[in-house]
BALOBA-1460 file (C-alpha; in Angstrom, 3 decimals):
// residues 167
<rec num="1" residu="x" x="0.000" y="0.000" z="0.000"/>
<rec num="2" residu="x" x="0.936" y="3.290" z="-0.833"/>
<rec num="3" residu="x" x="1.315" y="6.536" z="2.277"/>
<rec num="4" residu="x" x="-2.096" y="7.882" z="0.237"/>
<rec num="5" residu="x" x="-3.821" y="4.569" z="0.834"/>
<rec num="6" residu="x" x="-3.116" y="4.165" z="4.183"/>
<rec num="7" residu="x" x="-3.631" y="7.478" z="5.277"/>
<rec num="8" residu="x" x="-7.190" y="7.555" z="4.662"/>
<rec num="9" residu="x" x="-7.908" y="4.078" z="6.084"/>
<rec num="10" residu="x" x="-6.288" y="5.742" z="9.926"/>
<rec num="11" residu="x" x="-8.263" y="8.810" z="8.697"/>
<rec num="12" residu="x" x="-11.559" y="7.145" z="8.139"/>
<rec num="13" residu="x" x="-11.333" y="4.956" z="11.514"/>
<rec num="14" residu="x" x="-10.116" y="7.981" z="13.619"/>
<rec num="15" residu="x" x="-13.348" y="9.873" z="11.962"/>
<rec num="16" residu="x" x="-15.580" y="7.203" z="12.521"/>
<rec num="17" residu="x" x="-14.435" y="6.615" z="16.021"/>
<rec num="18" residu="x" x="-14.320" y="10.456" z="16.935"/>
<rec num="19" residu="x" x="-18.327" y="10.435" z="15.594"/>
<rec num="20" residu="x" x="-19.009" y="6.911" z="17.231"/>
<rec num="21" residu="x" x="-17.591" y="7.916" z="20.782"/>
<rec num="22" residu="x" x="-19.487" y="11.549" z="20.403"/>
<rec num="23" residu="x" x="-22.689" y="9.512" z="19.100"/>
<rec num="24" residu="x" x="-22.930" y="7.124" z="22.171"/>
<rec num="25" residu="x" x="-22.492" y="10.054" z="24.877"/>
<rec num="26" residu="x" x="-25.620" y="11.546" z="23.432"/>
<rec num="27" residu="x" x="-27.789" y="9.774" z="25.707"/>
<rec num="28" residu="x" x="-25.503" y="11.467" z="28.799"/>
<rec num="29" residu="x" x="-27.094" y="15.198" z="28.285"/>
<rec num="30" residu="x" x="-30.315" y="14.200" z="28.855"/>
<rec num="31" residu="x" x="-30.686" y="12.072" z="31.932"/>
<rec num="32" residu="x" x="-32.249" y="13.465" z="34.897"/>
<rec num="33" residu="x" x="-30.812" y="14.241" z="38.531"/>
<rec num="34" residu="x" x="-30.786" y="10.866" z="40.361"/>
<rec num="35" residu="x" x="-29.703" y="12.639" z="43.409"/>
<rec num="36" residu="x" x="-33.407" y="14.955" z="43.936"/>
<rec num="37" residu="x" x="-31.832" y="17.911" z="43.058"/>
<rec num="38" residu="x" x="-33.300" y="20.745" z="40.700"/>
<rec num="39" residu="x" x="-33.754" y="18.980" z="37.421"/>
<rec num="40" residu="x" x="-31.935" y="21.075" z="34.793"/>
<rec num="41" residu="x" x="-33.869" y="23.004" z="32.473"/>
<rec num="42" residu="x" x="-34.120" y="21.394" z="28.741"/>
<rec num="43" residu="x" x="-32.319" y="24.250" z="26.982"/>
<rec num="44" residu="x" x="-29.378" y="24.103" z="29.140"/>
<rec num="45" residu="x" x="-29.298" y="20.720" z="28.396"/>
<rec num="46" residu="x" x="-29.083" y="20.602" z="24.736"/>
<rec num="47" residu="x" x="-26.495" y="23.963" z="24.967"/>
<rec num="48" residu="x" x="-24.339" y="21.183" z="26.908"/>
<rec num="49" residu="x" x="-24.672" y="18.546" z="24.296"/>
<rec num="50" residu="x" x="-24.447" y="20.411" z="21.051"/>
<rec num="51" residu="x" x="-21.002" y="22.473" z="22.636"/>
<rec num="52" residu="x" x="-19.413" y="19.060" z="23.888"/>
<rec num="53" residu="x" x="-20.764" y="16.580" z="20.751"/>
<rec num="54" residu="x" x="-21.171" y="18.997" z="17.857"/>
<rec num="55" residu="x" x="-17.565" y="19.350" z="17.159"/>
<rec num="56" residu="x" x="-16.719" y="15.545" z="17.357"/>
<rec num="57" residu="x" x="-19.541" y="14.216" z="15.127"/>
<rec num="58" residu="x" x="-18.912" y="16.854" z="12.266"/>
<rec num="59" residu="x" x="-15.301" y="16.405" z="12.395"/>
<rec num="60" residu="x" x="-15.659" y="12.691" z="12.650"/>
<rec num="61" residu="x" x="-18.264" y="12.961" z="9.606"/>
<rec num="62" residu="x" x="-16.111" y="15.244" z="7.494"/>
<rec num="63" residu="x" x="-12.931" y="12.555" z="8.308"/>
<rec num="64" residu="x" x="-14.972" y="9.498" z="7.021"/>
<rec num="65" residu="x" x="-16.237" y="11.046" z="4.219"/>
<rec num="66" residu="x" x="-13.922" y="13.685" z="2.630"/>
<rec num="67" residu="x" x="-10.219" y="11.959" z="4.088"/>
<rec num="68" residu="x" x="-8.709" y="12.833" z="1.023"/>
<rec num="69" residu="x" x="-8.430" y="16.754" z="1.365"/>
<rec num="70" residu="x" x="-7.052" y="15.863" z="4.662"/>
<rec num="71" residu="x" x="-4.630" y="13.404" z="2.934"/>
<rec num="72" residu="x" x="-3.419" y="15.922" z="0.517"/>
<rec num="73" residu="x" x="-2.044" y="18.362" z="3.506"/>
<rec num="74" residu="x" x="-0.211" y="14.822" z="5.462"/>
<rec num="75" residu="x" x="1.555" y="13.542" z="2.393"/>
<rec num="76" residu="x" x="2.385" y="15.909" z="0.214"/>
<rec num="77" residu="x" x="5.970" y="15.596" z="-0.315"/>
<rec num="78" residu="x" x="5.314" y="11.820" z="-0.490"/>
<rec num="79" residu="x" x="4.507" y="10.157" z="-3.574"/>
<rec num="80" residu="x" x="1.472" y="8.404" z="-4.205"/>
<rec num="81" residu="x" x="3.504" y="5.281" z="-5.857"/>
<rec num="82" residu="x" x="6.166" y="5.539" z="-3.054"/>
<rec num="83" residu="x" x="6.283" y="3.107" z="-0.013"/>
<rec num="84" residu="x" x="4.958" y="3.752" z="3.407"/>
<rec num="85" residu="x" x="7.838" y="3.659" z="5.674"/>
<rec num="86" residu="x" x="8.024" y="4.895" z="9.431"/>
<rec num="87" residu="x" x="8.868" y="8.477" z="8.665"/>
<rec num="88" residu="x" x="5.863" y="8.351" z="6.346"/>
<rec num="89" residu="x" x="4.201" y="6.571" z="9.213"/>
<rec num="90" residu="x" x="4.991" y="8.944" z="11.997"/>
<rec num="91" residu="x" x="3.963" y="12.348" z="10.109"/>
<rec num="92" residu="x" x="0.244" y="10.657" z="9.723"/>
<rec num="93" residu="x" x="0.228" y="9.559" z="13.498"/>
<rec num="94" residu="x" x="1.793" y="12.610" z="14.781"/>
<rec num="95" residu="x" x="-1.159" y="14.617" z="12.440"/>
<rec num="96" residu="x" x="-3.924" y="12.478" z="13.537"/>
<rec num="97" residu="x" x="-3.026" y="13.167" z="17.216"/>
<rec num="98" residu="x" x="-3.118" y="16.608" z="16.844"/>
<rec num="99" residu="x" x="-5.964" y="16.528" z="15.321"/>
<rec num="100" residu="x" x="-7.610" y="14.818" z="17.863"/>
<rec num="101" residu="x" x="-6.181" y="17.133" z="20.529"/>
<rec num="102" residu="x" x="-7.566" y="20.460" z="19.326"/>
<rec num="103" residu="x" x="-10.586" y="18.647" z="18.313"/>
<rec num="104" residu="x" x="-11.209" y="17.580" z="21.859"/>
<rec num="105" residu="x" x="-9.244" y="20.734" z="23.412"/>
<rec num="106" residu="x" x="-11.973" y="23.055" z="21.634"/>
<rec num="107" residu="x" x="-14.854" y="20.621" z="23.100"/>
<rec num="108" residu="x" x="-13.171" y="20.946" z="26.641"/>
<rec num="109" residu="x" x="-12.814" y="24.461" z="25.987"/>
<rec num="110" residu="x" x="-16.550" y="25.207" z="25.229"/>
<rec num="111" residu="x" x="-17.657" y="22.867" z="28.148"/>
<rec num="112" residu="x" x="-15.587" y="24.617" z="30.880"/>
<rec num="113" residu="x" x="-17.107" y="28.158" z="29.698"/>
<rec num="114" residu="x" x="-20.727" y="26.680" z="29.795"/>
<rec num="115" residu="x" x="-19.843" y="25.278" z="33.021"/>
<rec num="116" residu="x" x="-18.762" y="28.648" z="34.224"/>
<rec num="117" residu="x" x="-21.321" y="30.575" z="33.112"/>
<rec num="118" residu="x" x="-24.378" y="28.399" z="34.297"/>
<rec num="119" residu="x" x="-23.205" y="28.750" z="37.357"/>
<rec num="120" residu="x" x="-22.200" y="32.414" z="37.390"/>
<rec num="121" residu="x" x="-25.679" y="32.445" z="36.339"/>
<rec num="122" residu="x" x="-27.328" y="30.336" z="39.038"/>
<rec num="123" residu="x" x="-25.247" y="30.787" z="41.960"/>
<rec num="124" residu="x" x="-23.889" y="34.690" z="41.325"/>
<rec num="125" residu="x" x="-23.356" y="35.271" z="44.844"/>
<rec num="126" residu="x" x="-20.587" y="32.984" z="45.417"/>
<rec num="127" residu="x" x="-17.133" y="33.166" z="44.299"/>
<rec num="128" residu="x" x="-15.434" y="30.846" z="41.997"/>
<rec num="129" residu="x" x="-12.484" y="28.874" z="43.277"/>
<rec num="130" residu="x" x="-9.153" y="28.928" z="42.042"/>
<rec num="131" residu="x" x="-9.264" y="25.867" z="40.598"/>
<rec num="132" residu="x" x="-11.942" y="25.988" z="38.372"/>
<rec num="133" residu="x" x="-9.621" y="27.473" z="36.272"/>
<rec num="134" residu="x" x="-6.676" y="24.335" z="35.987"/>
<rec num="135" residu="x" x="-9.073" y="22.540" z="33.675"/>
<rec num="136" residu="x" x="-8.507" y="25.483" z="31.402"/>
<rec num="137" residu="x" x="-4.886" y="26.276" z="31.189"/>
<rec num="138" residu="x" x="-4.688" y="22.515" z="30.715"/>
<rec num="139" residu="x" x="-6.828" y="22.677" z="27.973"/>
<rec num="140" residu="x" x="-5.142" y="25.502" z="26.062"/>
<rec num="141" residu="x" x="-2.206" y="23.443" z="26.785"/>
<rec num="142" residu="x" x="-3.827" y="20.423" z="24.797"/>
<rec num="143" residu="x" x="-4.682" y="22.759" z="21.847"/>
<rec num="144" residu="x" x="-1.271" y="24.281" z="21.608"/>
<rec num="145" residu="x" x="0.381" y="20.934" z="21.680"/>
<rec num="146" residu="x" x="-2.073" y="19.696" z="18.833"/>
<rec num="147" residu="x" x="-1.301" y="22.661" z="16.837"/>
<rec num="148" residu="x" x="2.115" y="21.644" z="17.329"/>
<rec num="149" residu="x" x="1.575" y="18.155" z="15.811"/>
<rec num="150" residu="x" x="-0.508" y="19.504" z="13.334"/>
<rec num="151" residu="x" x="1.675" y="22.359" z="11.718"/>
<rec num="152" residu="x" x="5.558" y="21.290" z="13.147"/>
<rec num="153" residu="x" x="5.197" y="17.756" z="12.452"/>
<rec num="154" residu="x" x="8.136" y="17.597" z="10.293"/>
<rec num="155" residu="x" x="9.882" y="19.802" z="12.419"/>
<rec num="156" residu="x" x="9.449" y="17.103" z="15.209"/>
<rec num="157" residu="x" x="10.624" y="14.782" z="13.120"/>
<rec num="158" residu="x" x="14.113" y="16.170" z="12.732"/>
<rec num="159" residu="x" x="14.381" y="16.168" z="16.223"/>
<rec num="160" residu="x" x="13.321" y="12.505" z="16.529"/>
<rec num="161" residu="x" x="15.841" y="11.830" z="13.710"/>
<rec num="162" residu="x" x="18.753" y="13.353" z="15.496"/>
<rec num="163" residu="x" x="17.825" y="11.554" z="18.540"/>
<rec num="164" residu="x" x="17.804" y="8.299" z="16.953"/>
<rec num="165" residu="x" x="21.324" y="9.220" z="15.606"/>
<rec num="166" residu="x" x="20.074" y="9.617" z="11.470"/>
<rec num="167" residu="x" x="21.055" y="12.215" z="9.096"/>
C-alpha cells in the first residue's frame, strides 16, 4: 500500500471513532438528577450537548467522508507510488493526534465556559475557586500541543531523527 492509501484508512477509523464515541455520549445530556436535586432546564441541556458533541460528530463525519483533502495536507511531499515507511508513518500519526487534541481541546474548551457561566448564572453570589480554572490552562495546553503536531510535524521529526542518531 501506498502513504495515500493508508492514510485515509487511519483517517476514516479515527473519523468514525471520533463520531461513534461523540454519538454514544448523546444519551448522557439528557438524563435526569438521580440525586433529587433541581432537574436542569431542557435548553441548558441541549447547549451542553451540542457544545461538547457537535464538534466531534462533524469532524468525525467530514474525516470518514472527505479523508482525502485531509490526505493531501499529510503527504504531500510523499509520492502516491512511493512506499509507506516509518517516517511516512509517523507524520500521519503525529497529524492524527493533533488533530484529535484540538478537536477535543476546543470541546473541553466550550464545556468549561458553559460550566462557568451556568453557574455564574445560578449561583452569582458565590465566588469561583481557584481551581476551576486548571481545567482550562490545561486545555489551552492540549490545543497548543495539537497545533504543534498539526503544523511542526516535520519539524518534530528532525528532532526525533537526530535523537535516533540519522542524518
Amino acid at each position: 500500500m501506498d502513504a495515500r492509501t493508508i492514510t485515509i484508512i487511519l483517517l476514516k477509523v479515527v473519523g468514525l471513532f471520533m463520531f461513534a464515541n461523540a454519538a454514544f455520549d448523546i444519551p448522557s445530556y439528557f438524563l435526569g438528577p438521580f440525586d433529587g436535586s433541581i432537574p436542569i432546564p431542557l435548553a441548558q441541556q441541549f447547549a451542553q450537548a451540542a457544545t461538547a458533541l457537535l464538534l466531534p460528530i462533524v469532524v468525525g463525519l467530514l474525516l470518514w467522508f472527505f479523508p482525502g483533502t485531509v490526505t493531501n495536507r499529510i503527504v504531500s511531499g510523499a509520492h502516491s507510488d512511493s512506499g509507506f515507511g516509518t517516517r511516512e508513518f509517523e507524520r500521519v500519526a503525529l497529524t492524527v493526534l493533533g488533530v484529535w487534541l484540538v478537536t477535543y481541546g476546543a470541546i473541553e474548551m466550550m464545556s468549561g465556559f458553559l460550566r462557568v457561566f451556568f453557574a455564574l448564572r445560578d449561583h452569582p453570589d458565590l465566588p469561583i475557586p481557584g481551581r476551576v480554572f486548571a481545567g482550562p490552562i490545561a486545555t489551552i495546553f492540549k490545543i497548543v500541543l495539537g497545533l504543534v503536531l498539526i503544523f511542526g510535524t516535520r519539524g518534530i521529526q528532525r528532532f526525533i531523527d537526530r535523537v535516533r542518531g540519522q542524518p
